[in-house]
Each structure stands twice: as structure tokens, then as C-alpha cells.
TORKOL-4160 file (C-alpha; in steps of 0.2 Angstrom, whole numbers, padded with zeros to 4 digits, m for minus):
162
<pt num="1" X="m1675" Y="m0098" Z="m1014"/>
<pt num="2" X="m1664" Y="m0091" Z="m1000"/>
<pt num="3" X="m1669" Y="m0095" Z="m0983"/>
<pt num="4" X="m1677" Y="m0080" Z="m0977"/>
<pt num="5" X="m1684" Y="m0074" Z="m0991"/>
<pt num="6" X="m1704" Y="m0073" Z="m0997"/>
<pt num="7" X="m1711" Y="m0082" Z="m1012"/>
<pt num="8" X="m1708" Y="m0065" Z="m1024"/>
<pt num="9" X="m1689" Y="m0066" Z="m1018"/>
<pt num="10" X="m1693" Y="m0051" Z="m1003"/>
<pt num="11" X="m1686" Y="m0053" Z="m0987"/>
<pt num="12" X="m1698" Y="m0058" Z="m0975"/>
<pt num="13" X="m1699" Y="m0044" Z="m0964"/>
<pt num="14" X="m1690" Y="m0042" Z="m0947"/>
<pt num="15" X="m1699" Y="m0048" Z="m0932"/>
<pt num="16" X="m1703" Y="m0030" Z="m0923"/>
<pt num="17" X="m1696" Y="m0032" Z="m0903"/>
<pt num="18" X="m1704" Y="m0021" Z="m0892"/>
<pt num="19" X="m1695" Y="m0020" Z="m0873"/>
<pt num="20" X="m1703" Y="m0012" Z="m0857"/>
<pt num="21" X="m1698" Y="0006" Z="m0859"/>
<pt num="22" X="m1688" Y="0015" Z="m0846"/>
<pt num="23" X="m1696" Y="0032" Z="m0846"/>
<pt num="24" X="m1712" Y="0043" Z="m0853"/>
<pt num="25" X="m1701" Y="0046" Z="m0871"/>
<pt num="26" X="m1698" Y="0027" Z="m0872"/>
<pt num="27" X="m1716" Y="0023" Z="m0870"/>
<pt num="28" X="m1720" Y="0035" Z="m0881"/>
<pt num="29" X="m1709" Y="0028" Z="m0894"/>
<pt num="30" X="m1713" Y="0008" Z="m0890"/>
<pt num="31" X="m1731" Y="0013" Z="m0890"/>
<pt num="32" X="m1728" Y="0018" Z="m0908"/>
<pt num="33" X="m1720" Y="0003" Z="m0912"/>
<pt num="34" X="m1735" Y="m0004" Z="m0907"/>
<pt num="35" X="m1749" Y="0005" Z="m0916"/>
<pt num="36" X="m1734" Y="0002" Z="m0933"/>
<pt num="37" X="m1738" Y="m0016" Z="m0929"/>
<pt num="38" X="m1756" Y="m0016" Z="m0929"/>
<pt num="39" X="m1753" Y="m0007" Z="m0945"/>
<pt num="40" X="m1742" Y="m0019" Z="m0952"/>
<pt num="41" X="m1755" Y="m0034" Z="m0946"/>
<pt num="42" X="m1768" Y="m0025" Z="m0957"/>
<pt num="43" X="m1777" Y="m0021" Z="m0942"/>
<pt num="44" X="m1781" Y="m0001" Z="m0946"/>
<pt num="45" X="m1799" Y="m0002" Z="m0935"/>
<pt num="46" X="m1788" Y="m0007" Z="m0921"/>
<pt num="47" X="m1777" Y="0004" Z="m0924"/>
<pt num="48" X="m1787" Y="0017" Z="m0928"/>
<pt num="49" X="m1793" Y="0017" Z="m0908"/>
<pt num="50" X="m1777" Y="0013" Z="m0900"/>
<pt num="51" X="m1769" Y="0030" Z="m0907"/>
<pt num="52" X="m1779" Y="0041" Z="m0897"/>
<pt num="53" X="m1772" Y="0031" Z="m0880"/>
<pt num="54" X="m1764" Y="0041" Z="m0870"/>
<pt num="55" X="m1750" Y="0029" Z="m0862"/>
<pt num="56" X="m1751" Y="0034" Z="m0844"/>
<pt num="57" X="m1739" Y="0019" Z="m0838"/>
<pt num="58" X="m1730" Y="0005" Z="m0844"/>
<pt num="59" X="m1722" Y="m0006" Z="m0831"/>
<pt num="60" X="m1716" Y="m0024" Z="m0834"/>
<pt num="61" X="m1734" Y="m0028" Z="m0827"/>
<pt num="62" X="m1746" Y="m0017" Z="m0834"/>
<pt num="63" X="m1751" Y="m0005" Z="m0847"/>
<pt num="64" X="m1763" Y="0008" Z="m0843"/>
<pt num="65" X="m1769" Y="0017" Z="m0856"/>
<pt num="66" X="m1781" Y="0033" Z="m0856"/>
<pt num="67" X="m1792" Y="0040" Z="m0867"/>
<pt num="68" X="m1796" Y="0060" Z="m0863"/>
<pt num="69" X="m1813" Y="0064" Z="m0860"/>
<pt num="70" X="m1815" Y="0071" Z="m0882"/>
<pt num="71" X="m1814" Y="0051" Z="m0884"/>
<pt num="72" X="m1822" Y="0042" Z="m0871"/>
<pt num="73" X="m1835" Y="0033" Z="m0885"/>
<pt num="74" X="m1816" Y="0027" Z="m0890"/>
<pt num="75" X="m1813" Y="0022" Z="m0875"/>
<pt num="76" X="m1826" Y="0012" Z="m0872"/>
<pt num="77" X="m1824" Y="0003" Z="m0888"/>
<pt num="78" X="m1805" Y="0001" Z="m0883"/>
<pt num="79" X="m1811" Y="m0010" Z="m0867"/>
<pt num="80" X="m1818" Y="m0023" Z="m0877"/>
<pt num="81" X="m1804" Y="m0024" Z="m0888"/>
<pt num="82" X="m1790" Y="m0027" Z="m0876"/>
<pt num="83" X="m1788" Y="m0047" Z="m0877"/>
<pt num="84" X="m1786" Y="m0043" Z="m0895"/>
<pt num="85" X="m1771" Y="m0029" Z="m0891"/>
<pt num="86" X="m1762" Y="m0040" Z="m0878"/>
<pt num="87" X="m1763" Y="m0056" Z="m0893"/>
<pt num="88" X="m1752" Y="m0042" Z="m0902"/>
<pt num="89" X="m1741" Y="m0035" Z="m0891"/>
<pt num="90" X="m1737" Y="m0056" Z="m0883"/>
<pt num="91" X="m1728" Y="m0055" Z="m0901"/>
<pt num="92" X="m1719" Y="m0043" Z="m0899"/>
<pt num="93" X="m1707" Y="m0048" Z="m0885"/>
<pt num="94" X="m1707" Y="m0058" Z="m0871"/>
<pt num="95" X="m1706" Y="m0042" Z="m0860"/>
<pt num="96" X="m1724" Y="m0040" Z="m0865"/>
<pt num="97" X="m1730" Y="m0058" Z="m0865"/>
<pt num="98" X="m1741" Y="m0056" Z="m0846"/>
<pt num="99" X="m1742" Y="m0039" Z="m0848"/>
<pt num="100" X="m1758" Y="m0035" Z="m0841"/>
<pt num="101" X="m1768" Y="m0021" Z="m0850"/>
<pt num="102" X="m1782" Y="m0007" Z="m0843"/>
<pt num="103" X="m1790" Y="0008" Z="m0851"/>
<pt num="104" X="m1796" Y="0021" Z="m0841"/>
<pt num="105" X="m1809" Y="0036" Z="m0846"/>
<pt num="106" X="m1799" Y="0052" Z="m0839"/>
<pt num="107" X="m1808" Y="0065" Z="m0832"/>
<pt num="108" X="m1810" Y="0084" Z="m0838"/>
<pt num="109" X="m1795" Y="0087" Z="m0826"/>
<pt num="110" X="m1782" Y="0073" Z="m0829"/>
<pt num="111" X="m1788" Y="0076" Z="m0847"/>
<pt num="112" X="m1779" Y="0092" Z="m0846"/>
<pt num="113" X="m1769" Y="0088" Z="m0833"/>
<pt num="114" X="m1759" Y="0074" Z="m0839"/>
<pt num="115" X="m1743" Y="0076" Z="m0847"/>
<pt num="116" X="m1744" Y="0058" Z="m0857"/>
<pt num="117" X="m1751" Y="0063" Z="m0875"/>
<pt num="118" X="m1757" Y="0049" Z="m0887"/>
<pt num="119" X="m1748" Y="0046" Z="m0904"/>
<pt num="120" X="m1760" Y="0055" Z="m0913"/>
<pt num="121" X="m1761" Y="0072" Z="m0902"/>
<pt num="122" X="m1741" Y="0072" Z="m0902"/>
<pt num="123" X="m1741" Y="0071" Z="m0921"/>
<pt num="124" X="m1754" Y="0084" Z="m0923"/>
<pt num="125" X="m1744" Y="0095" Z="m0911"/>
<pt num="126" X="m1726" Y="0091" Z="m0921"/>
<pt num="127" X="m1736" Y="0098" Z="m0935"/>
<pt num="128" X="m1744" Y="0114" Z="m0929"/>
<pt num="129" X="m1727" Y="0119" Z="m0923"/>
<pt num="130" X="m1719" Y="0114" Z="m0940"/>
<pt num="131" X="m1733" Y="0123" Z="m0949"/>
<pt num="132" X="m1731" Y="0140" Z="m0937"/>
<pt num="133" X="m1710" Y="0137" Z="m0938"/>
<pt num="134" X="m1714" Y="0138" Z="m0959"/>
<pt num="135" X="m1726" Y="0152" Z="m0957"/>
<pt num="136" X="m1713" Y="0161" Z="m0948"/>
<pt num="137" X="m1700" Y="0158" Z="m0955"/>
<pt num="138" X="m1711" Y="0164" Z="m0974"/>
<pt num="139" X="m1715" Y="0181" Z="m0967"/>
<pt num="140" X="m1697" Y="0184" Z="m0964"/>
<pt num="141" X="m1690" Y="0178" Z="m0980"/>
<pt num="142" X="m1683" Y="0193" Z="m0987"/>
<pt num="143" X="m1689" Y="0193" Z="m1003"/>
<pt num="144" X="m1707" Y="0193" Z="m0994"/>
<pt num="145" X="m1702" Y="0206" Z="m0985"/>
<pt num="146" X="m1697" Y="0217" Z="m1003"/>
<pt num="147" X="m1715" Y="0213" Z="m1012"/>
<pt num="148" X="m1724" Y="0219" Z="m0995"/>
<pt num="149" X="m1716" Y="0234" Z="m0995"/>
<pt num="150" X="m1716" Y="0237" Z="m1013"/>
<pt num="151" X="m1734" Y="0234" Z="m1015"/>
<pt num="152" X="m1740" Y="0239" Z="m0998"/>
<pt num="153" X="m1747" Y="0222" Z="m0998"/>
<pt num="154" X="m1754" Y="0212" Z="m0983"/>
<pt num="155" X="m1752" Y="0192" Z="m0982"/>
<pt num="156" X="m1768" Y="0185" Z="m0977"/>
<pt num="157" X="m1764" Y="0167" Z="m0979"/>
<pt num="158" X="m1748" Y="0156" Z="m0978"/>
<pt num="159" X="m1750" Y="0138" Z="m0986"/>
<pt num="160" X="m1740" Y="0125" Z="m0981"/>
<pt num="161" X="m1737" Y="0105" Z="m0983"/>
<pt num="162" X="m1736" Y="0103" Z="m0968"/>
């Protein structure tokens, strides 16, 4: 068996490395390579909480995270689960080794306020906008456009996959 490789002949997966991000896309992005890694760890409870952080700074010391005031109970559960996400994110680079880690409960105003979105409201919003870009884009299709007008039909609904 090749060095490397797992006891069914798979390479073992690559170690995921996770540096201190530079700016608000970056953390976005790290902070998804870490909510991938808690997947890839089978921790989906975990998981599962961490996605509706908001990332609100990520310095080479700490890592606030906040939850928006729709999630508090989240939150609350988040606080006592943070030795458990810095064990995780102490594998994924030495960057990240001391990090120290804080949740906050935001307020009704830094709720809305806050520019920082978590992972799971920034894919919902990728997918509203992909779903209205399709719905769009469906109405002015021009062979939708023929059937409307040659049987004075309405749409009432568009379905997507999206």
C-alpha cells in the first residue's frame, strides 16, 4: 500500500489549512472552511450552530462571532461549545492555534446593522437572488412571451431548482 493512502486504496484526505484572513471576504471564506471541517469531522450538531455566526472579526487573536437577535437560543448554546470549536480550528493551522474565541448575542440594531452575514444567511441570499435572476430571466424568454400572448394567459407561478 502506497504511503498516503487509506486501508480501501483512497488517498487520505488533505489536511484543510486555514490562515488569519485579511479582510471581511476572506473571513467569510475561512469561516466556511471551517464549518466544511466540522462537517468533515462528523460534527453536524456543531456545525449546525456555528452556521448562523455571524463573523464579526477575525484577528490573529480572536474570533468574535455573533448571533443576530432571530438566534440568540443559538447563541447561548454556542457559548458553551467554544472549547470544543477552538480544539477544531487549533487543527487547522497554527495561525489559529491561541486563537481566542467570543460569541456575542447582537442586539435588534447591530442585528440589522451589521454588514457581517453568517454562512447560512449568505447562502440563502445567493439563492433568492439566483431564484429571482431565473424568474426573470423565465418571463422574458420569448417563447413565454408567444403562449402569454396567444392565450392571453397569466403566470401565477415560476418553479425553480434553485
Amino acid at each position: 500500500m502506497a504511503a498516503g493512502s487509506g486501508p480501501h486504496g483512497n488517498a487520505a484526505p488533505a489536511a484543510r489549512r486555514v490562515s488569519t484572513p485579511a479582510n471581511a471576504a476572506d473571513a467569510l471564506r475561512a469561516w466556511d472552511d471551517v464549518l466544511d471541517e466540522l462537517e468533515a469531522l462528523r460534527k453536524p450538531a456543531l456545525r449546525s450552530l456555528f452556521e448562523l455566526a455571524r463573523v464579526l472579526k477575525w484577528t490573529q487573536d480572536v474570533l468574535e462571532l455573533g448571533f443576530p437577535v432571530d438566534v440568540h437560543a443559538m447563541g447561548e448554546m454556542a457559548k458553551d461549545k467554544i472549547e470544543e470549536l477552538r480544539s477544531v480550528l487549533a487543527t487547522l493551522g497554527p495561525a489559529l492555534a491561541n486563537l481566542r474565541v467570543t460569541v456575542r448575542l447582537l442586539d435588534a440594531g447591530e442585528s440589522n446593522a451589521s454588514a457581517a452575514r453568517s454562512s447560512l444567511e449568505t447562502t440563502r441570499e445567493r439563492s433568492s437572488a439566483e431564484r429571482a435572476r431565473r424568474e426573470v430571466e423565465a418571463r422574458a424568454h420569448p417563447i413565454t412571451r408567444h403562449v402569454l400572448q396567444t392565450f392571453g394567459a397569466q403566470i401565477k407561478e415560476i418553479k425553480t431548482d434553485v
